[in-house]
PDB file of the backbone (N, CA, C, O) and the ligand in Angstrom, with CONECT records:
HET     ZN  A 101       1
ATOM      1  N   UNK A   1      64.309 124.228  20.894  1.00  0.00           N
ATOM      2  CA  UNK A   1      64.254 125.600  20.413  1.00  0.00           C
ATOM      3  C   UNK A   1      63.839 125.602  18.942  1.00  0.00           C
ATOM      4  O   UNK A   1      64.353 124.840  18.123  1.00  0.00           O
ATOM      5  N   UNK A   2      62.888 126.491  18.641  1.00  0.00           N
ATOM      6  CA  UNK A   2      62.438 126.973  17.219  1.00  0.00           C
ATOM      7  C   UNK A   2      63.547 127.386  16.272  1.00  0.00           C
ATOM      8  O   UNK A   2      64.609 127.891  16.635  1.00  0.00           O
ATOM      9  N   UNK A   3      63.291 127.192  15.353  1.00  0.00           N
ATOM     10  CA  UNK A   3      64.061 127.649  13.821  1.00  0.00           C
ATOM     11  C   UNK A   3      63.898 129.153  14.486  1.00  0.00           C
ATOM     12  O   UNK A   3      64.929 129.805  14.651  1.00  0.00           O
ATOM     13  N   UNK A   4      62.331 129.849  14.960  1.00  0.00           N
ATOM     14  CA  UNK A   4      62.850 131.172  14.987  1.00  0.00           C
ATOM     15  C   UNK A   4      63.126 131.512  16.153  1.00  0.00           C
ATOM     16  O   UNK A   4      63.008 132.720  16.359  1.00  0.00           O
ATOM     17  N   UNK A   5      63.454 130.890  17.004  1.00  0.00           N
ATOM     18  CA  UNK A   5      64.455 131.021  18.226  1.00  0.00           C
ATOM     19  C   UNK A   5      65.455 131.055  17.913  1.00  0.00           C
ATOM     20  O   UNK A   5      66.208 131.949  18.299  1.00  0.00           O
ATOM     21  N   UNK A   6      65.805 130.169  17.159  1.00  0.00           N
ATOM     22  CA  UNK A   6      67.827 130.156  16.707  1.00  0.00           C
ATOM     23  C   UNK A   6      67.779 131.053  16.226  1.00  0.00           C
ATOM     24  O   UNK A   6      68.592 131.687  16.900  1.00  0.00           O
ATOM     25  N   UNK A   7      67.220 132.124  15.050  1.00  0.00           N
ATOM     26  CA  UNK A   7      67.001 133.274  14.310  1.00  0.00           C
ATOM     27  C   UNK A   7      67.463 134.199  15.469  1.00  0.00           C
ATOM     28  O   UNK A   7      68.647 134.496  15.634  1.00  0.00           O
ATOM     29  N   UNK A   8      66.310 134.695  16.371  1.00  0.00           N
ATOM     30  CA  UNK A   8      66.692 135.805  17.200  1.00  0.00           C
ATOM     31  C   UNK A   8      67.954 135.691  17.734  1.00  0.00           C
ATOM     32  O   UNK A   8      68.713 136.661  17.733  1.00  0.00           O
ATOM     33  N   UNK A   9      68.383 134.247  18.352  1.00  0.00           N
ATOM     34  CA  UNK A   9      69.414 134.139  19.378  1.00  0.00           C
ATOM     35  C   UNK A   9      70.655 134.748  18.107  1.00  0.00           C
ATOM     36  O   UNK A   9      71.437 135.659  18.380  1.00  0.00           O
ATOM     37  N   UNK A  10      70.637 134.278  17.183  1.00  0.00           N
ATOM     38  CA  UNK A  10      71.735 134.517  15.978  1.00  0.00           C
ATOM     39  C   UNK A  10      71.978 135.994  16.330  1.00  0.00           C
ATOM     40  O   UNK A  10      72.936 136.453  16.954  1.00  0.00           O
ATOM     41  N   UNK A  11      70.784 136.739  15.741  1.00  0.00           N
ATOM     42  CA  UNK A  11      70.755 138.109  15.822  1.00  0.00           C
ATOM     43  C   UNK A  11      71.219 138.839  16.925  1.00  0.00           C
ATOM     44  O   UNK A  11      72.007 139.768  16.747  1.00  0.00           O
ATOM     45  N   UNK A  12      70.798 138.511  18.114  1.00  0.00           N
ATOM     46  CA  UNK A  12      71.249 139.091  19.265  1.00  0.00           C
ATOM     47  C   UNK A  12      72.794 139.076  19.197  1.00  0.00           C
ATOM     48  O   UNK A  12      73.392 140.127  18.968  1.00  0.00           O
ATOM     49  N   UNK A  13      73.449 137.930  19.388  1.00  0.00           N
ATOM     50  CA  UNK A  13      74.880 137.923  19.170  1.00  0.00           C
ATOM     51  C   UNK A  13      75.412 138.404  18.053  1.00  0.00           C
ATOM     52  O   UNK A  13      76.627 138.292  18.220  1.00  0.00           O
ATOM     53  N   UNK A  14      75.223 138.850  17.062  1.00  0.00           N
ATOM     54  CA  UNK A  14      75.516 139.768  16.040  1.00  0.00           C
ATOM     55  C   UNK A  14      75.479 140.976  16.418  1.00  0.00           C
ATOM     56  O   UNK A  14      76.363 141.761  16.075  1.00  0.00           O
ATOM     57  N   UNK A  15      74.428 141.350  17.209  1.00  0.00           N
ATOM     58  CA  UNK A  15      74.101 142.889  17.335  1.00  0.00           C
ATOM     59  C   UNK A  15      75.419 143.365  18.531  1.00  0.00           C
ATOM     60  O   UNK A  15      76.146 144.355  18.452  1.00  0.00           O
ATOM     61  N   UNK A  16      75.410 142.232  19.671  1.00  0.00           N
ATOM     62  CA  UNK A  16      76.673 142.289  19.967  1.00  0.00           C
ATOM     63  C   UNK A  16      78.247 142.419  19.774  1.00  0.00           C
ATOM     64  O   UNK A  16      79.110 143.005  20.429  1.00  0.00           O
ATOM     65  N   UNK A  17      78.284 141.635  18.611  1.00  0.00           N
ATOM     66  CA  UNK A  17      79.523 141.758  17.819  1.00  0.00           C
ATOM     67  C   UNK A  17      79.356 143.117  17.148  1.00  0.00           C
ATOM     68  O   UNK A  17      80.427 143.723  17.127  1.00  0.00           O
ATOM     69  N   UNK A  18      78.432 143.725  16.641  1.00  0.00           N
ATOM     70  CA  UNK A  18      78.573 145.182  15.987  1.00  0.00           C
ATOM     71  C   UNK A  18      78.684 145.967  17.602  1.00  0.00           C
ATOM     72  O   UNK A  18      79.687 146.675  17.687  1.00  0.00           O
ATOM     73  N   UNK A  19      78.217 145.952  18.276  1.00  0.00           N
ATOM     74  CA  UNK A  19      78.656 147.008  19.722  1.00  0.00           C
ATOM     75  C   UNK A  19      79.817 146.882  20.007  1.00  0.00           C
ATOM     76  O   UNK A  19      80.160 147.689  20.871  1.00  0.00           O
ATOM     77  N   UNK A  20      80.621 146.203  19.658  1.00  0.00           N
ATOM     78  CA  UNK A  20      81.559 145.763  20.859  1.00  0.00           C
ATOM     79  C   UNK A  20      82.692 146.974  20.421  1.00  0.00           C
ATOM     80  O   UNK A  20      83.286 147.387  21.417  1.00  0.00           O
ATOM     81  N   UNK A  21      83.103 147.605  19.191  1.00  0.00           N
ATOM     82  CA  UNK A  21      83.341 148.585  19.800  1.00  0.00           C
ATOM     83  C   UNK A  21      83.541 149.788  20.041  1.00  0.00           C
ATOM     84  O   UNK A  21      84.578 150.444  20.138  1.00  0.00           O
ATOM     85  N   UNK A  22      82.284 150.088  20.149  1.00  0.00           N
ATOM     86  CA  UNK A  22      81.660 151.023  20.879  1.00  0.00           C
ATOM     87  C   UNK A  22      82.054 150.740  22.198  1.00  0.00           C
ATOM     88  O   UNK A  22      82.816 151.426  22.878  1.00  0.00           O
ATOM     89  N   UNK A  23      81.567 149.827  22.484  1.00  0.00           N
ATOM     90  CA  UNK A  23      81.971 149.362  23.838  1.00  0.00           C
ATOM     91  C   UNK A  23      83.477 149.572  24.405  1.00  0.00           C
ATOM     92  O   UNK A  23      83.739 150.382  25.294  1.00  0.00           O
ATOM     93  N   UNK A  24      84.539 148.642  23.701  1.00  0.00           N
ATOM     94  CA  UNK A  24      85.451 149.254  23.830  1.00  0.00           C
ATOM     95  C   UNK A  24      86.164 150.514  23.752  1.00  0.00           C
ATOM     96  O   UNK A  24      87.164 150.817  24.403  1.00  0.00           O
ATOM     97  N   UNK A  25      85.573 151.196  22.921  1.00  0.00           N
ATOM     98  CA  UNK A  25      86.073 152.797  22.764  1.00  0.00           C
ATOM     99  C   UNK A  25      85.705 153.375  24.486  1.00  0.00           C
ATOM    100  O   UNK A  25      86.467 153.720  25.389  1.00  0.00           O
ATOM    101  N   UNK A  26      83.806 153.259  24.398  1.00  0.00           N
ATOM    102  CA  UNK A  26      83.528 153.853  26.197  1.00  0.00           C
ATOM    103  C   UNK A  26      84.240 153.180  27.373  1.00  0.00           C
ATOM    104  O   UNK A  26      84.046 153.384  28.572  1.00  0.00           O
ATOM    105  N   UNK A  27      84.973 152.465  26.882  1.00  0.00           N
ATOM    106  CA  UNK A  27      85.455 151.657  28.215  1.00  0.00           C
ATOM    107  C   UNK A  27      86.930 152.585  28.139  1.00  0.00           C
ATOM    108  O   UNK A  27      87.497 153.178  29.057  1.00  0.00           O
ATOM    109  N   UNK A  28      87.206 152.503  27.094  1.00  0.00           N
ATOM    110  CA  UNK A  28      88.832 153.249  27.027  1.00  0.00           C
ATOM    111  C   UNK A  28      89.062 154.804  27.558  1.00  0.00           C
ATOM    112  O   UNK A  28      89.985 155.288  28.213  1.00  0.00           O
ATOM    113  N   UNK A  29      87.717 155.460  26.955  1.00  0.00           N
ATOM    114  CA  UNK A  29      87.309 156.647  27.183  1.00  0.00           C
ATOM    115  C   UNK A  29      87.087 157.003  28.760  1.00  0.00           C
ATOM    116  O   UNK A  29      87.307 158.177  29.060  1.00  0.00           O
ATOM    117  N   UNK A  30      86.742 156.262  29.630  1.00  0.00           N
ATOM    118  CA  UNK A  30      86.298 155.939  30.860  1.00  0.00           C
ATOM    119  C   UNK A  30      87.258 155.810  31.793  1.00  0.00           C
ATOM    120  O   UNK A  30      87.508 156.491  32.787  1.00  0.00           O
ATOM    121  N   UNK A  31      88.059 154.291  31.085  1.00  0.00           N
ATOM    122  CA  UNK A  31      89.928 154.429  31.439  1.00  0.00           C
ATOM    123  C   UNK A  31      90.489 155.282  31.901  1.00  0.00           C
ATOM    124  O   UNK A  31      90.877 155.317  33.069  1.00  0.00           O
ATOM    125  N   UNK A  32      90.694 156.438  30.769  1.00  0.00           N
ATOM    126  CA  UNK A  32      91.857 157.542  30.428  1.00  0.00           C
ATOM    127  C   UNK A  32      90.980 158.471  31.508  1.00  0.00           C
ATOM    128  O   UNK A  32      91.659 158.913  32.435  1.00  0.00           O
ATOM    129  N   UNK A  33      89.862 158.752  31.513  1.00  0.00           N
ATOM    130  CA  UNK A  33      89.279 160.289  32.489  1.00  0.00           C
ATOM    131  C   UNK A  33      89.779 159.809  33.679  1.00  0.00           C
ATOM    132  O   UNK A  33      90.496 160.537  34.365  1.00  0.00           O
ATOM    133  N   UNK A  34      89.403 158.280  34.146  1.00  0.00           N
ATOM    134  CA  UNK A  34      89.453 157.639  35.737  1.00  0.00           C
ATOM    135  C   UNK A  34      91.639 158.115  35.919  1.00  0.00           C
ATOM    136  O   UNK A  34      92.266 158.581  36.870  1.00  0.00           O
ATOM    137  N   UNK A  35      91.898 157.871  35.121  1.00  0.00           N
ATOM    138  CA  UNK A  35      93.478 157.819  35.126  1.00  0.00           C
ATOM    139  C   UNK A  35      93.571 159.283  35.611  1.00  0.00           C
ATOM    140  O   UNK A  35      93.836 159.612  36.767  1.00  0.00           O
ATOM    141  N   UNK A  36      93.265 160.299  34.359  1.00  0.00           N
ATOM    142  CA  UNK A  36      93.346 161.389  34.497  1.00  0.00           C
ATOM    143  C   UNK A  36      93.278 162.432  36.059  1.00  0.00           C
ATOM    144  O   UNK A  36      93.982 163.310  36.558  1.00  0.00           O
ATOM    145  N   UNK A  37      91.819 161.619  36.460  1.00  0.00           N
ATOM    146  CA  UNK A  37      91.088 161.920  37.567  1.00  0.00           C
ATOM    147  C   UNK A  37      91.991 161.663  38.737  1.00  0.00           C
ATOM    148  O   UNK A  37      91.921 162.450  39.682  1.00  0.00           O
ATOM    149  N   UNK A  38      92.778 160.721  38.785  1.00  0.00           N
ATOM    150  CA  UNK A  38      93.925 160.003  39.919  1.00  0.00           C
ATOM    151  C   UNK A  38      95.328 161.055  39.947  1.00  0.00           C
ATOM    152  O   UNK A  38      96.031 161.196  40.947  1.00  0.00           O
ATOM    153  N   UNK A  39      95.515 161.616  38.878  1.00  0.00           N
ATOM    154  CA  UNK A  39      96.625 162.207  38.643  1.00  0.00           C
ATOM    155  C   UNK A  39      96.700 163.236  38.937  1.00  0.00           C
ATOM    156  O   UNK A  39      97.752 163.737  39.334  1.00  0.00           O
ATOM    157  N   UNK A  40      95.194 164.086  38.790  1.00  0.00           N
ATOM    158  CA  UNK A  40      95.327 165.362  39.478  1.00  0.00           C
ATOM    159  C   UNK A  40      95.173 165.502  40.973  1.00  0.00           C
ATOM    160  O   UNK A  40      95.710 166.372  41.660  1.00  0.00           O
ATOM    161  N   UNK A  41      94.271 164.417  41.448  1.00  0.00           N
ATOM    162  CA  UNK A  41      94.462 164.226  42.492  1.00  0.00           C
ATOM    163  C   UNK A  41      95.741 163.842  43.514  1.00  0.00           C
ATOM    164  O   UNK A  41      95.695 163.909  44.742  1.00  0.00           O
ATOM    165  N   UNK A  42      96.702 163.492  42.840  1.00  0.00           N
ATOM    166  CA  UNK A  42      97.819 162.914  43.455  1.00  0.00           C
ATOM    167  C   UNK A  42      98.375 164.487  43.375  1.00  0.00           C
ATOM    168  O   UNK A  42      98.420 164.968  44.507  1.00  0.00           O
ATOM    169  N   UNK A  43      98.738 165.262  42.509  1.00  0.00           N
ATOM    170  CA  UNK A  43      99.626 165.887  42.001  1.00  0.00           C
ATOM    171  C   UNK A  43      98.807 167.315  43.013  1.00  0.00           C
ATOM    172  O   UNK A  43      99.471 168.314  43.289  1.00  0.00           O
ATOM    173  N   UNK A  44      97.558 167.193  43.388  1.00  0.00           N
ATOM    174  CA  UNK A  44      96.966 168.296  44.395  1.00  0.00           C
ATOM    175  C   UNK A  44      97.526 167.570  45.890  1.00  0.00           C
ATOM    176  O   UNK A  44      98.197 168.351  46.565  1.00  0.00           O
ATOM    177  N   UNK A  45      97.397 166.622  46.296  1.00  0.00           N
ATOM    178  CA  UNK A  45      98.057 165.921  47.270  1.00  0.00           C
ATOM    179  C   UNK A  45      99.211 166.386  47.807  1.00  0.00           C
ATOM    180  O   UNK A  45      99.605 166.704  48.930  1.00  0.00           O
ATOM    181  N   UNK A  46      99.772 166.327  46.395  1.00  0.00           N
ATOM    182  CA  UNK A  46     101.522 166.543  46.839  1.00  0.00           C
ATOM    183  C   UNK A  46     101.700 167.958  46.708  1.00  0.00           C
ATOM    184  O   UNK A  46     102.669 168.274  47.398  1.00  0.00           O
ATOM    185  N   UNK A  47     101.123 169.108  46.041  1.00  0.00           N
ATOM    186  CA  UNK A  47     100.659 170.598  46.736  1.00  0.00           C
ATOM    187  C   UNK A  47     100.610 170.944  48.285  1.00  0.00           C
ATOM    188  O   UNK A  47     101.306 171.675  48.990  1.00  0.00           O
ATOM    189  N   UNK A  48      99.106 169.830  48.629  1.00  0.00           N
ATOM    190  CA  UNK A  48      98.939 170.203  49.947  1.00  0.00           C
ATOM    191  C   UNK A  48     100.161 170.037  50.877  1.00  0.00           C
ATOM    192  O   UNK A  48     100.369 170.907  51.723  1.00  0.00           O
ATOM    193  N   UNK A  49     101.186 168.700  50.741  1.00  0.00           N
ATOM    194  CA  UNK A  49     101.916 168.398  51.514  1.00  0.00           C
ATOM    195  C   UNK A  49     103.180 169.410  51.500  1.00  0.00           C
ATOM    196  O   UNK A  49     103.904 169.611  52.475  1.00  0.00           O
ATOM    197  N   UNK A  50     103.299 169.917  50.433  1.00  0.00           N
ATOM    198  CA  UNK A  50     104.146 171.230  49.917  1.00  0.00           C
ATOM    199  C   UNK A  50     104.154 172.540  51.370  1.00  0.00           C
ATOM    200  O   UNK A  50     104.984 172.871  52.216  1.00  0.00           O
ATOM    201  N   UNK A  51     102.528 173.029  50.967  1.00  0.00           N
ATOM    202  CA  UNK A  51     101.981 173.764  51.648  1.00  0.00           C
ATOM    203  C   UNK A  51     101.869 173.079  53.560  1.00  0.00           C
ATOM    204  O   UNK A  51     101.457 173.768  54.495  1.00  0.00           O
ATOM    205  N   UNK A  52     102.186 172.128  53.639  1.00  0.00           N
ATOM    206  CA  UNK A  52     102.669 171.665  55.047  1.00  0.00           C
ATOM    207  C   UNK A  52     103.696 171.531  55.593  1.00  0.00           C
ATOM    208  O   UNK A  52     103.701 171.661  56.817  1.00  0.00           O
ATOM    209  N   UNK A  53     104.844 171.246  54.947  1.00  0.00           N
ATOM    210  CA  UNK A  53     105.953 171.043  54.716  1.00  0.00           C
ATOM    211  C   UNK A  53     107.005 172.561  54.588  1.00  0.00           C
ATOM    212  O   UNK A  53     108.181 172.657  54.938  1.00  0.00           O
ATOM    213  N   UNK A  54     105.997 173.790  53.884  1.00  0.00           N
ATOM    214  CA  UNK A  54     106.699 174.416  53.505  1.00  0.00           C
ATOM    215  C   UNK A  54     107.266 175.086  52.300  1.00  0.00           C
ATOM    216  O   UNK A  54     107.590 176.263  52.148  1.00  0.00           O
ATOM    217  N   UNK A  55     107.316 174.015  51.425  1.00  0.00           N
ATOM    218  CA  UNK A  55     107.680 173.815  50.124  1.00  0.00           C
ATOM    219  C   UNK A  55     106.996 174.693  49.139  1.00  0.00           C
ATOM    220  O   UNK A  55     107.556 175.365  48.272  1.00  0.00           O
ATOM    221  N   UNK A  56     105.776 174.613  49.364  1.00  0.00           N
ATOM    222  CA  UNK A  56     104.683 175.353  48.594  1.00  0.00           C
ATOM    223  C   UNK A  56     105.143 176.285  47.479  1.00  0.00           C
ATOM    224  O   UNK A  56     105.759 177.091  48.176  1.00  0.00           O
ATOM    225  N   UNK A  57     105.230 176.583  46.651  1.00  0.00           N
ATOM    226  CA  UNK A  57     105.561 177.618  45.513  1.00  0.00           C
ATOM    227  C   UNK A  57     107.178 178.029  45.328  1.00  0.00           C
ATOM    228  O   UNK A  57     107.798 179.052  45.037  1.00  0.00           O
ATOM    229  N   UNK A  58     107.505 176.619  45.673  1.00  0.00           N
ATOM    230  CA  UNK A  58     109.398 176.426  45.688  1.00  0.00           C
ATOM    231  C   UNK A  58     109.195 175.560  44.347  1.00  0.00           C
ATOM    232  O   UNK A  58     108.319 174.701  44.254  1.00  0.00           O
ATOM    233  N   UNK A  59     110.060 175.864  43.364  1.00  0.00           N
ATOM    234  CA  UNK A  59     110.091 174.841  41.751  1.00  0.00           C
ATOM    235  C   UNK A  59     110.455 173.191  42.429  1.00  0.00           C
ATOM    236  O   UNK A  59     111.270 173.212  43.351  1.00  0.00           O
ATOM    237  N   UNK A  60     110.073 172.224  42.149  1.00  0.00           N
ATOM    238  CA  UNK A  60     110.602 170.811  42.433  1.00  0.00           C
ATOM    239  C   UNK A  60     111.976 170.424  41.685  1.00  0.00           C
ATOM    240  O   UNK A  60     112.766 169.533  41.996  1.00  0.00           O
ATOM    241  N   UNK A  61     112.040 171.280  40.679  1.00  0.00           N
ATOM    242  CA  UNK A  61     113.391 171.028  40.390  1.00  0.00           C
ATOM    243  C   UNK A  61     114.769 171.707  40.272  1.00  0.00           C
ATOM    244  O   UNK A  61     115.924 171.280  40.253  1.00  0.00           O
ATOM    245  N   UNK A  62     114.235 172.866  40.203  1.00  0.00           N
ATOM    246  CA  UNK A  62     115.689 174.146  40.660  1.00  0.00           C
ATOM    247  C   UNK A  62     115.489 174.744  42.033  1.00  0.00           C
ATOM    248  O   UNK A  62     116.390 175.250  42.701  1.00  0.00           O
ATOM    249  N   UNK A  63     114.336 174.646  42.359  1.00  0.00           N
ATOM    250  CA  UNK A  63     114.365 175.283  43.934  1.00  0.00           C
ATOM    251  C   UNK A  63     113.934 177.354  43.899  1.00  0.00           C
ATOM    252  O   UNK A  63     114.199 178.133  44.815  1.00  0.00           O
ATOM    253  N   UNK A  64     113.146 177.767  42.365  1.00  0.00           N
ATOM    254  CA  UNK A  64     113.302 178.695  42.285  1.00  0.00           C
ATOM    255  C   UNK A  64     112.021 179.164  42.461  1.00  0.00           C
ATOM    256  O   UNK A  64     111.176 178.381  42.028  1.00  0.00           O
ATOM    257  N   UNK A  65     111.519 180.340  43.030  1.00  0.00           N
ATOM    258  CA  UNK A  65     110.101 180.500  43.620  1.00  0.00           C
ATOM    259  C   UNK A  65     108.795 180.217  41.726  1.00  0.00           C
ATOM    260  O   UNK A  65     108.812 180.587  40.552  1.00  0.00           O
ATOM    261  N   UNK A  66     108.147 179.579  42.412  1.00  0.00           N
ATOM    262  CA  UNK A  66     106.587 179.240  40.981  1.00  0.00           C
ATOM    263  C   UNK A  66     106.336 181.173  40.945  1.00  0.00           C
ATOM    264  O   UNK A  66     106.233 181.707  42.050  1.00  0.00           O
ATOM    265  N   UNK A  67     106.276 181.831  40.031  1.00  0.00           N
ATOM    266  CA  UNK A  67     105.191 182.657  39.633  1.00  0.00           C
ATOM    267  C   UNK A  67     104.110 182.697  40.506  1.00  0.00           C
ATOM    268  O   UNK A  67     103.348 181.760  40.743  1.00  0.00           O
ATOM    269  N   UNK A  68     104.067 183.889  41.006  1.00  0.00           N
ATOM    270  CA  UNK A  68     102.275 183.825  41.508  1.00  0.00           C
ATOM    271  C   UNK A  68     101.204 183.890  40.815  1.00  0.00           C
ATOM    272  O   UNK A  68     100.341 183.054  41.083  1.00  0.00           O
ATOM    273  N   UNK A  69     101.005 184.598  40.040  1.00  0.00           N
ATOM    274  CA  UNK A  69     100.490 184.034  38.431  1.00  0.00           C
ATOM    275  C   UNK A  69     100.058 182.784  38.167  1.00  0.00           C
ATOM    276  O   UNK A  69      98.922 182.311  38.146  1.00  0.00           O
ATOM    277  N   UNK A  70     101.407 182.187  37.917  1.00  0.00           N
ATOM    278  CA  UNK A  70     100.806 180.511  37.418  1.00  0.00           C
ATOM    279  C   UNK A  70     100.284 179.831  38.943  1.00  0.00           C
ATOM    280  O   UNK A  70      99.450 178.927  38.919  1.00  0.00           O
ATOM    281  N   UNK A  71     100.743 180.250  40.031  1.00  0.00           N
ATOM    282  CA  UNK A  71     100.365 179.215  41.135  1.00  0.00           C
ATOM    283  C   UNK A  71      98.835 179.613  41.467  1.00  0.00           C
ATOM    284  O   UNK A  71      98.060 178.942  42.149  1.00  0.00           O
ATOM    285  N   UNK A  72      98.458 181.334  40.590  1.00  0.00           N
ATOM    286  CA  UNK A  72      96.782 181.272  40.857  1.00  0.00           C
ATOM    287  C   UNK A  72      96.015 180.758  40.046  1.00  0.00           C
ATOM    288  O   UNK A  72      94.839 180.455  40.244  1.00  0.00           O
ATOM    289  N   UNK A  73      97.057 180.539  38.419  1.00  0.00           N
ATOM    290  CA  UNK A  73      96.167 179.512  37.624  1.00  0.00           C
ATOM    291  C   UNK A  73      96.313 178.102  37.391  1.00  0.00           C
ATOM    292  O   UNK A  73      95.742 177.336  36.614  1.00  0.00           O
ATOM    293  N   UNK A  74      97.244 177.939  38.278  1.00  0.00           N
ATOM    294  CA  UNK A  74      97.860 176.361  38.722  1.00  0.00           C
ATOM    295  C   UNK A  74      98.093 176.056  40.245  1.00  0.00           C
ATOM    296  O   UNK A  74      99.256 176.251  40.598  1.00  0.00           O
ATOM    297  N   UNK A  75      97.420 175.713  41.011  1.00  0.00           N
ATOM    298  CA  UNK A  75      97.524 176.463  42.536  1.00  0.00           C
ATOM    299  C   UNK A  75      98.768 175.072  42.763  1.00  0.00           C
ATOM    300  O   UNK A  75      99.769 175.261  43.454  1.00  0.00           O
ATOM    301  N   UNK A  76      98.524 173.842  42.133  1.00  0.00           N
ATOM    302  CA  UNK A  76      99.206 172.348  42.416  1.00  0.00           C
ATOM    303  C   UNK A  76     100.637 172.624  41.489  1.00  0.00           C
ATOM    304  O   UNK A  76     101.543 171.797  41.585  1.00  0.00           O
ATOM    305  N   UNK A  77     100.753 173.473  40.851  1.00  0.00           N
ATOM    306  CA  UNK A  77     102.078 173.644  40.083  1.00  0.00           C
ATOM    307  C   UNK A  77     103.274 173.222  40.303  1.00  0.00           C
ATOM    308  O   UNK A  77     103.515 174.184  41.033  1.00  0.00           O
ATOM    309  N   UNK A  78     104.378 172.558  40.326  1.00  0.00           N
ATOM    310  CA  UNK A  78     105.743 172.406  40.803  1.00  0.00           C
ATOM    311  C   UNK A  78     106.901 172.359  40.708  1.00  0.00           C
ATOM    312  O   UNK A  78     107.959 172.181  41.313  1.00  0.00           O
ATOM    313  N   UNK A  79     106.206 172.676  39.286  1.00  0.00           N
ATOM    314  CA  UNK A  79     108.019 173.299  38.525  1.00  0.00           C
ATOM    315  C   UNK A  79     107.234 174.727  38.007  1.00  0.00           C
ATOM    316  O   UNK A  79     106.105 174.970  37.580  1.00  0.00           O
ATOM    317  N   UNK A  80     108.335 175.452  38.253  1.00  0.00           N
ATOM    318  CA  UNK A  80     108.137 177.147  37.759  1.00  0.00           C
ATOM    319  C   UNK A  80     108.410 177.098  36.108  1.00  0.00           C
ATOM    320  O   UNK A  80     108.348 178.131  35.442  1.00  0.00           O
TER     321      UNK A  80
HETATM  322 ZN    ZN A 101     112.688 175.043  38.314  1.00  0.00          ZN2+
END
């Protein structure tokens, strides 16, 4: 390998070390939505099973009816 082969190869791995994080930030950023994304999904899940069950617009923790209100701007809601 050339003097200016070792040059570029240098550079390349530098330019890497300045991305990285960036990189890590989009990876974290990516993380947290995918997380996010699981949670509402679970938490609509356990709505539907509500709404099968019965449960549907009963609070999960006092047992006192959700607002219809919030359950039209929160349809997955479960504490009132
Ligand atoms: Zn309650």
């Amino acid at each position: 390998m050339s003097q200016l082969d070792d040059h570029r190869v240098a550079e390349a791995d530098l330019a890497s070390v300045r991305d990285r994080p960036q990189v890590v930030h989009d990876d974290s950023v990516a993380l947290r939505q995918k997380r996010f994304e699981y949670e509402m999904l679970q938490m609509i899940e356990e709505a539907l099973d509500r709404l099968n069950t019965g449960n549907f617009g009963a609070c999960q923790a006092c047992g006192r009816t959700i607002a219809l209100l919030r359950l039209q701007a929160i349809p997955w809601a479960g504490i009132a």
